[in-house]
Each structure stands twice: as structure tokens, then as C-alpha cells.
LUMVO-740784 format. One record per residue (C-alpha): residue in three letters; x, y, z. Coordinates in pm, whole numbers, plus 50000, padded with zeros to 5 digits. Layout:
ALA_X_Y_Z .
...
***
This chain:
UNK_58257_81040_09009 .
UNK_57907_81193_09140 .
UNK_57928_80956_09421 .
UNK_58234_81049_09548 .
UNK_58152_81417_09497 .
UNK_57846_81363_09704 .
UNK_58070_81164_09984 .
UNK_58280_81454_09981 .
UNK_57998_81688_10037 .
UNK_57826_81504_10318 .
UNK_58196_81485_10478 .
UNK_58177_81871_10489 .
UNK_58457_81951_10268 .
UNK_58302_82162_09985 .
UNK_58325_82515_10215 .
UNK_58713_82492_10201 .
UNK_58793_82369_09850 .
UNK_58540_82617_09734 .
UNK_58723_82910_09940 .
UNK_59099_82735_09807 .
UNK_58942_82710_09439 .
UNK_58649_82906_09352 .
UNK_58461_82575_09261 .
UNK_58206_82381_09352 .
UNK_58230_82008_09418 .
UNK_58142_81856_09113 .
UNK_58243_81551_08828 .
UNK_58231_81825_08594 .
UNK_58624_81933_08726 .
UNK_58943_81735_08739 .
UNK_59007_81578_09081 .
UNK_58794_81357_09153 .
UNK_58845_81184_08836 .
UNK_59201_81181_08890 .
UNK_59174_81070_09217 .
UNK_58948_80791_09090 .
UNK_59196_80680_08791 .
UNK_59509_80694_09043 .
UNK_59312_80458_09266 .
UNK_59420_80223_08975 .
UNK_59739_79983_09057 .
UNK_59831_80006_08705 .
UNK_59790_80404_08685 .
UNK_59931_80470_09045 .
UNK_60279_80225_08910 .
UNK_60355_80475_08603 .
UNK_60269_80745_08801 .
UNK_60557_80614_09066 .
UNK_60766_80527_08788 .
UNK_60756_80856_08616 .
UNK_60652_80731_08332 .
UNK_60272_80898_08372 .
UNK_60166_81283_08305 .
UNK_59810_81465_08312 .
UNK_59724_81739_08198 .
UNK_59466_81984_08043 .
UNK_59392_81935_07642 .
UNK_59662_82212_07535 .
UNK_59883_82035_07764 .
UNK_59821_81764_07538 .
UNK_59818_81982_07210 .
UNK_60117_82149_07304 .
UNK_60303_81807_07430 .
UNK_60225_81688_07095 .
UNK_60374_81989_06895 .
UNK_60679_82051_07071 .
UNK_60733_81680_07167 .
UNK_60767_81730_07488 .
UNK_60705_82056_07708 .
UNK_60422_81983_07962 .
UNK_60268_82274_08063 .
UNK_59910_82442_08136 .
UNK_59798_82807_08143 .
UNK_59612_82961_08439 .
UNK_59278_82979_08321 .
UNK_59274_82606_08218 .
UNK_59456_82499_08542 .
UNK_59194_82673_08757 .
UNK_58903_82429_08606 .
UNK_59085_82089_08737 .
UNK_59004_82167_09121 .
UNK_59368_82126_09193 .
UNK_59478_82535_09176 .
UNK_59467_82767_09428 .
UNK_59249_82986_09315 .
UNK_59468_83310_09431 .
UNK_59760_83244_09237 .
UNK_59705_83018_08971 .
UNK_59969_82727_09051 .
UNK_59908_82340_09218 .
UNK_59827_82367_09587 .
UNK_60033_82141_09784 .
UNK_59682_82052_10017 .
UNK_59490_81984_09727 .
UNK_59700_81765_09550 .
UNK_59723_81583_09887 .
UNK_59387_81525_09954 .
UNK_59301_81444_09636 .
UNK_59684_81182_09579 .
UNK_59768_81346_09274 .
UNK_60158_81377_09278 .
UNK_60295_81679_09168 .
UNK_60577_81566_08920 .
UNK_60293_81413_08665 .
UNK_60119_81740_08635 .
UNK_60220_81994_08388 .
UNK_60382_82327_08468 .
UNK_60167_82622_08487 .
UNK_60216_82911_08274 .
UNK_60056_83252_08191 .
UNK_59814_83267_07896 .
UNK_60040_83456_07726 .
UNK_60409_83427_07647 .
UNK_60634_83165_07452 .
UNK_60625_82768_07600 .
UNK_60807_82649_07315 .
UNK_60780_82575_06947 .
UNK_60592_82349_06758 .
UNK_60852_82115_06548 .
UNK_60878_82212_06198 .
UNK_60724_81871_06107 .
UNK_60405_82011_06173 .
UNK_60364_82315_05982 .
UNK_60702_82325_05778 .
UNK_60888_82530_06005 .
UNK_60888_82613_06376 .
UNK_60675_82820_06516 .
UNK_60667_82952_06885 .
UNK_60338_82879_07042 .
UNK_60296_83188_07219 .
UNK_59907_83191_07370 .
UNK_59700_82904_07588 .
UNK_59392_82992_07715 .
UNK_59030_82823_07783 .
UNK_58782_82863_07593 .
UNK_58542_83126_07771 .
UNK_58848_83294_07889 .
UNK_58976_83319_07558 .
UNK_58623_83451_07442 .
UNK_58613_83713_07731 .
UNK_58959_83841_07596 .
UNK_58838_83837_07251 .
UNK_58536_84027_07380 .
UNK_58754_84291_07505 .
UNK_58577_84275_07830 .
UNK_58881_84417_08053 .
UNK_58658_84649_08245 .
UNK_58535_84540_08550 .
UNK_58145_84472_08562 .
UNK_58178_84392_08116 .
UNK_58063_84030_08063 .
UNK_58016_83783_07795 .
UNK_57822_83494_07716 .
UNK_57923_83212_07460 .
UNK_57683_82968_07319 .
UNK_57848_82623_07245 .
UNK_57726_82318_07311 .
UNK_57647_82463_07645 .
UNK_57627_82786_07749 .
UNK_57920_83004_07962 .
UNK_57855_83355_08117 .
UNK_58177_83512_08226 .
UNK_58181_83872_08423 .
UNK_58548_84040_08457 .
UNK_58589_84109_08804 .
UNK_59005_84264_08760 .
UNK_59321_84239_08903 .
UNK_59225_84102_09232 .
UNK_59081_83768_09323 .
UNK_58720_83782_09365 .
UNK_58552_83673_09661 .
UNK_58387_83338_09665 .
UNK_58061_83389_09529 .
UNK_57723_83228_09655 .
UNK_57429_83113_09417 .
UNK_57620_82805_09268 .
UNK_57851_83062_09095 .
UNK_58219_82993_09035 .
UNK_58545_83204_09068 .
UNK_58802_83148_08774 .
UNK_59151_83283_08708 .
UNK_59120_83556_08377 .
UNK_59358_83521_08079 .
UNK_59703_83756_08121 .
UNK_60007_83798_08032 .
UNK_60362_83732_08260 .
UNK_60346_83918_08596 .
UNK_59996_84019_08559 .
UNK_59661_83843_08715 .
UNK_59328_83859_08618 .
UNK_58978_83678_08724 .
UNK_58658_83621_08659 .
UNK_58308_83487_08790 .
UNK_58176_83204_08588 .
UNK_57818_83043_08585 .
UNK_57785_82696_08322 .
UNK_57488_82561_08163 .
UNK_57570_82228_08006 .
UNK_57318_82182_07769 .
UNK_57250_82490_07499 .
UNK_57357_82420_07148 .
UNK_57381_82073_07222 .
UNK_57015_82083_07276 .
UNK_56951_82196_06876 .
UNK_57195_81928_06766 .
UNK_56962_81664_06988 .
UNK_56637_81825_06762 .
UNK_56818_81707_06438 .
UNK_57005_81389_06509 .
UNK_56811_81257_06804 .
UNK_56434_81326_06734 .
UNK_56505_81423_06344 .
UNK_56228_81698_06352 .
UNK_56486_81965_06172 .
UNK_56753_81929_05902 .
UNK_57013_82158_06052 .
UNK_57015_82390_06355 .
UNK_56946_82716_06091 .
UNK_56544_82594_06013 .
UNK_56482_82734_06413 .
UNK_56460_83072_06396 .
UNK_56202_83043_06112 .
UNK_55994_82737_06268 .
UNK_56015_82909_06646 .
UNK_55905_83206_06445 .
UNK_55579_83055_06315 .
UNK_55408_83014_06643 .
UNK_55304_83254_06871 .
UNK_55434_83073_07139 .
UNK_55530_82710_07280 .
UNK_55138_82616_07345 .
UNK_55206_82566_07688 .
UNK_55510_82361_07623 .
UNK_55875_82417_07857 .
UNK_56157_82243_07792 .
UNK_56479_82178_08050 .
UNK_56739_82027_07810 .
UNK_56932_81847_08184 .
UNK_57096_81615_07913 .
UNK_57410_81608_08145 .
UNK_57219_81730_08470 .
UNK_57199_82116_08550 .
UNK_57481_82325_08587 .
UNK_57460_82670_08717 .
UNK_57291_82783_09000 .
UNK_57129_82413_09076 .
UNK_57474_82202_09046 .
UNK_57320_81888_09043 .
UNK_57406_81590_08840 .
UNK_57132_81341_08892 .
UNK_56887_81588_08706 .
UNK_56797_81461_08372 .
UNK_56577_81658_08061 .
UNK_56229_81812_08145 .
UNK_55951_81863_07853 .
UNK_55637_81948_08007 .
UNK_55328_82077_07877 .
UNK_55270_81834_07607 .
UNK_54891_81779_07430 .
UNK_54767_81662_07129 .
UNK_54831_81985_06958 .
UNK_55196_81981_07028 .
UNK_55387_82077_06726 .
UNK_55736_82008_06620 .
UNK_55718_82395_06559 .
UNK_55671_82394_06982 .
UNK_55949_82177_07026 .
UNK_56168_82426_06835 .
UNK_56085_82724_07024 .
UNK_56053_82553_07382 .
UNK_56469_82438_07323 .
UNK_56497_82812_07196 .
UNK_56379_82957_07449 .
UNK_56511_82653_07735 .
UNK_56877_82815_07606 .
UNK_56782_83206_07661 .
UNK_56622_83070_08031 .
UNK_56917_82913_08130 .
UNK_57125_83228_08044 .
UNK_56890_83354_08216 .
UNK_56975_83190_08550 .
UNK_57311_83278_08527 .
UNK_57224_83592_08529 .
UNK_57035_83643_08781 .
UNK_57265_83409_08977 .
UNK_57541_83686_08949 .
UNK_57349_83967_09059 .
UNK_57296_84086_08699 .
UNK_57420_84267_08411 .
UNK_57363_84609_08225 .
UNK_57450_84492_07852 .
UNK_57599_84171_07800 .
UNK_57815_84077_07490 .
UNK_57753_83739_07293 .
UNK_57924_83492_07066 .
UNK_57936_83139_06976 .
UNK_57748_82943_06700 .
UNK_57435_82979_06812 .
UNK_57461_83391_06849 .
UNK_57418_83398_06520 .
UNK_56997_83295_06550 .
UNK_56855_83613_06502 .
UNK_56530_83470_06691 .
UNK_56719_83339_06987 .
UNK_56927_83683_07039 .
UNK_56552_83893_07081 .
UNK_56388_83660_07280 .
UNK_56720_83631_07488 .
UNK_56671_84023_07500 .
UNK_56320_83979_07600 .
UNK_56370_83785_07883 .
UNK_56697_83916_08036 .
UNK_56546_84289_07992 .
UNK_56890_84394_07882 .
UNK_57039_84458_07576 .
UNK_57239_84196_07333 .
UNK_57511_84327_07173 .
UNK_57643_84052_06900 .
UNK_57962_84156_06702 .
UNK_58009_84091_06330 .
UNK_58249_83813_06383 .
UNK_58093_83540_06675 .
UNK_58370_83264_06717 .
UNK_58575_83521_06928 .
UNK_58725_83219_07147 .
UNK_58982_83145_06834 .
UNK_58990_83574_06832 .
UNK_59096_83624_07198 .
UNK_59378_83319_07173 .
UNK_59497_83488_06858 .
UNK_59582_83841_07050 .
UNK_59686_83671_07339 .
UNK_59962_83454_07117 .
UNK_60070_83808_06965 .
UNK_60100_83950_07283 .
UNK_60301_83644_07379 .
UNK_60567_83703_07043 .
UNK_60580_84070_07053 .
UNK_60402_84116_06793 .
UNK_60121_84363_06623 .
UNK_59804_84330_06860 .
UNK_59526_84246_06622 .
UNK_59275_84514_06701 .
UNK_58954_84489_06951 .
UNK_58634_84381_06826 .
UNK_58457_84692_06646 .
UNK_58243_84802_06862 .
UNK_58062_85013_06590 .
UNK_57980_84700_06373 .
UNK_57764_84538_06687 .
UNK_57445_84434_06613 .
UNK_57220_84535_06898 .
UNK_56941_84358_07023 .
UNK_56660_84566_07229 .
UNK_56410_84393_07471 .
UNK_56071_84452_07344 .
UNK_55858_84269_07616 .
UNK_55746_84462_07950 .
UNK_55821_84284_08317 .
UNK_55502_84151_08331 .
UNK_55524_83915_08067 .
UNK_55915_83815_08139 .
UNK_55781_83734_08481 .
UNK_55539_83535_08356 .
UNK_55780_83310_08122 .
UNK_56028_83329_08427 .
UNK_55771_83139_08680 .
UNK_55678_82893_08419 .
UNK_56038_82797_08359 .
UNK_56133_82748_08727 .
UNK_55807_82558_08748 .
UNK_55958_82306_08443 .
UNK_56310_82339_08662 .
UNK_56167_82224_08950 .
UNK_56047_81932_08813 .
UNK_56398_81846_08677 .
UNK_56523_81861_09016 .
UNK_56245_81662_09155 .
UNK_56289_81381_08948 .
UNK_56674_81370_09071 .
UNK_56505_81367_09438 .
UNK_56570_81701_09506 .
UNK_56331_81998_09594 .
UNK_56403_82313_09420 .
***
């Protein structure tokens, strides 16, 4: 649905969905694609008849477990461009503009607190499914980023920098930067600011089973290792088109720099390094950070985590255990029951990562990157 995104644009709506939602208009979110599937005779009949819902994925999961409650938390609800970003719940105007009716949409819930309970067919017995959350607000939880100003950054198959702003909705940030409703419990509220990069681990699974120049994403750190640099090579793995701070779709993947001597060695550290400078952007696209916490598969690359260092001029603090998505939904589900809170990440057991390049040389790398950006947005038709 870029096309109708862009239509949208050039109509002048973005300013007020942005200010209703905290988003930016975009194919990546809900409505539009909902809009474009309820354009659909077929669809649009069951959805008259009552005999159509939508959701999120745990509305699916949890539709599926309990056979039958429809419901979505907060933070999940907040990503489909059809929540008012102040409170959390359907806005009448949005599902309006957009013709989504309100009766095929699941009920919104905290992240926290019992929705129901999965059918003992599942596991043997019933069990109360007590915590929903996305999946960087479930890592910012598991983070224990609860002070204002902490942040987080999660390397999946893309990349997801999340800064806890508190109890009070943040204002609608500038620099392509999105506001998002926090994980909490009944009667309390929470947000966030969010900045996306599509493309990160994603980009190391492309090395192996698209080009074939590595067996598995753990030869990197050794091969970006063995080369002083990327001899001249940049990278800007727009698979999906750029997310955060450039929003646009159209873009497609950069390499630049390429000669004769071009090694697959190169290759390994430019997508390295393509993954720290789009953290990078985020960033600097949120006014910056004084530490910032990681986690996700690719936090464990010992190579990636310096150079990420290196260029942000900050430290990396990485805790022993790095899937800390599945962590955060875990204490938010005991929460939910009542239960004993498994305890916070240790912040003793962090592994620490200093920067050990000056700001002469991160500028350097920081030019040539935007360089290699820019030319990803020019070949979309857009200047950077």
C-alpha cells in the first residue's frame, strides 16, 4: 500500500494521524492494508455479517488458545495506525477514515493481567495467559529500562531502538521518529520513542543463503576481523526500503565502493558495520544516548558490539542472557498472575563495551555512510 500511503501524504493528512498516533504514514503499519483488504466485496460482506475479525498476531495466538477471546495489548495496538496514541484504545476518527468497523477488531487490553486461559488441550491443563506485549516493548521491559532517558536496542532481523520516555505521553517527535505506547500493567501507562531499521540481521542471513559467501552468521566476527577495513566498500542493506529517519519505501540495497580487490572478507564487514550505522541513525535521530543496553541474536558478535561502540562513542552494555524479548513477556505474565517477579537483568554480569576510536575517525566513517545513504535514496528518486 505505498501508493496509497503516498496519496495520503500529498492529501496532507500525515500531520494529524502522526499527532493522533505517534506514526508516520507508512505500509509498514496496519491501516492502510486494512483499508485496502476491506475495499474487497468479499472481505467488506463477512465483515457486515460478523463473521470477520483482525487483529494483531497474539490476537491470533491467544484466539487460538482460548478459542475464542479477541483481544490486543497496548503496545501491539499502537503499531496498527488505528490507536490513539494517548490512551491506547481504537479512535473512533481513525477507524473512520480508514472504514475499519469497530466490532471486527479485538479488544484492547493492558500488557499485563489475565485475558483468559489457554484450553487444557494445549498444554494438558489450563493455564491463564497473563502477559501480551510486542516485541521491543517486551525487550525494553526485560531490559529493565523504567527510568526515563534508559534505552535499548534489539537486533533481529532488523534493528529497534526504544528510549523510555514515562508515565506521560511523549510529544510527537521530529526526525522520522515514532511515539509508541510502553508495556504496563492495569491502570498504569507507559511510552516510548521508537526509531526502526528494517534490514540488520536479515542482512547476515542474505550473506549465507543469498550470495553463499559464509556458512552461518557466527564466521563474521572472525572474517570482518581479518581486514583492516572494508577497502573502500559501504553497504546500505534497503532490502525492504529504509526505515528510520529516511521513511521511504521505494529505496532499495546500496553496495558501493566495489574494485577488483573486493573481498568476500569486505562484504562481511561492510553488512557489519551497515547494521552498527543504521543504529547509528537512530541515534542520532533521537537526540542521543549516554549508554545504551543491547540484545537480540546478533548482540552476541563480539566484533559488531565494539565497532557499534566505536561509532556511537557510547558505551554497549550487553547482559549475559540477550533474547530478553521472551524475558520481559515472562515478568510481565507474572505480574499479570500475582505471582513471584522473576528478578531484573544482573546488572553486574553486563559485558561492557568501550569505544576505542576518537571523533575524528567516527566522523569520517559517518560521512562515508550518508554518502552510500544518499545514493539509496537517489535511486528511489529522492534527494537525501
Amino acid at each position: 500500500t505505498a501508493e496509497r500511503c503516498a496519496e495520503l501524504r500529498a492529501a496532507g493528512h500525515e500531520p494529524w494521524l502522526r499527532a493522533r498516533t505517534g506514526l508516520l504514514l507508512d505500509p509498514y503499519f496496519s491501516a492502510t492494508k486494512l483499508e485496502s483488504l476491506l475495499a474487497e466485496p468479499a472481505i467488506r460482506d463477512r465483515a457486515e455479517a460478523g463473521s470477520l475479525a483482525v487483529g494483531t498476531v497474539e490476537s491470533w495466538l491467544v484466539a487460538r488458545l482460548t478459542g475464542g477471546v479477541h483481544v490486543s495489548d497496548r503496545t501491539n495496538a499502537s503499531r496498527t495506525m488505528l490507536a490513539d496514541i494517548a490512551t491506547g484504545d481504537w479512535h473512533p476518527e481513525l477507524l473512520e477514515f480508514f472504514g475499519v468497523p469497530a466490532d471486527i477488531l479485538p479488544r484492547v487490553v493492558p500488557s499485563s493481567g489475565v485475558v483468559g486461559e489457554a484450553a487444557a488441550e494445549w498444554f494438558g491443563s489450563a493455564i491463564p495467559i497473563a502477559g501480551l506485549v510486542g516485541d521491543q516493548q517486551g525487550a525494553l521491559f526485560g531490559q529493565g529500562c523504567v527510568v526515563p532517558g534508559s534505552a535499548k536496542i534489539t537486533y533481529g532481523t532488523g534493528a529497534f531502538l526504544l528510549r523510555y520516555t514515562g508515565s506521560e505521553a511523549p510529544p510527537v517527535p521530529d526526525q522520522g521518529i515514532l511515539a509508541t505506547i510502553a508495556a504496563s500493567a492495569e491502570g498504569d501507562r507507559a511510552w516510548a520513542l521508537e526509531g526502526s531499521v528494517f534490514i540488520a540481521g536479515a542482512a547476515v542471513q542474505w550473506l549465507r543463503d543469498g550470495l553463499g559467501i559464509i556458512g552461518s552468521a557466527a564466521e563474521t566476527a572472525e572474517l570482518a576481523a581479518s581486514v583492516p577495513d572494508t577497502g573502500g566498500v559501504v553497504m546500505v542493506p534497503a532490502f525492504t526500503g529504509l526505515g528510520a529517519p529516511h521513511w521511504e519505501a521505494r529505496a532499495r540495497g546500496t553496495l558501493v565502493g566495489l574494485s577488483r580487490g573486493t573481498t568476500r572478507a569486505h562484504l562481511v564487514r561492510a553488512t557489519l558495520e551497515a547494521i552498527a550505522h543504521g543504529t547509528c541513525d537512530l541515534v542520532e535521530a533521537m537526540g542521543g544516548v549516554r549508554t545504551l543496553r543491547v540484545d537480540g541474536g546478533a548482540a552476541a558478535n563480539d566484533w559488531l558490539m565494539q565497532i557499534q561502540a566505536d561509532l556511537l562513542g557510547v558505551s554497549i552494555e550487553r547482559p549475559v542472557g540477550v533474547e530478553l524479548t521472551a524475558y520481559g513477556a515472562a515478568r510481565l505474565a507474572a505480574i499479570g498472575i500475582g505471582g513471584a517477579l522473576p528478578p531484573a537483568p544482573d546488572l553486574g554480569a553486563m559485558t561492557v563495551f568501550e569505544p576505542q576510536q576518537g571523533p575524528e575517525w567516527r566522523e569520517k566513517q559517518r560521512a562515508e555512510w550518508r554518502r552510500a545513504v544518499g545514493a539509496a535514496l537517489a535511486w528511489a528518486g529522492r534527494e537525501s
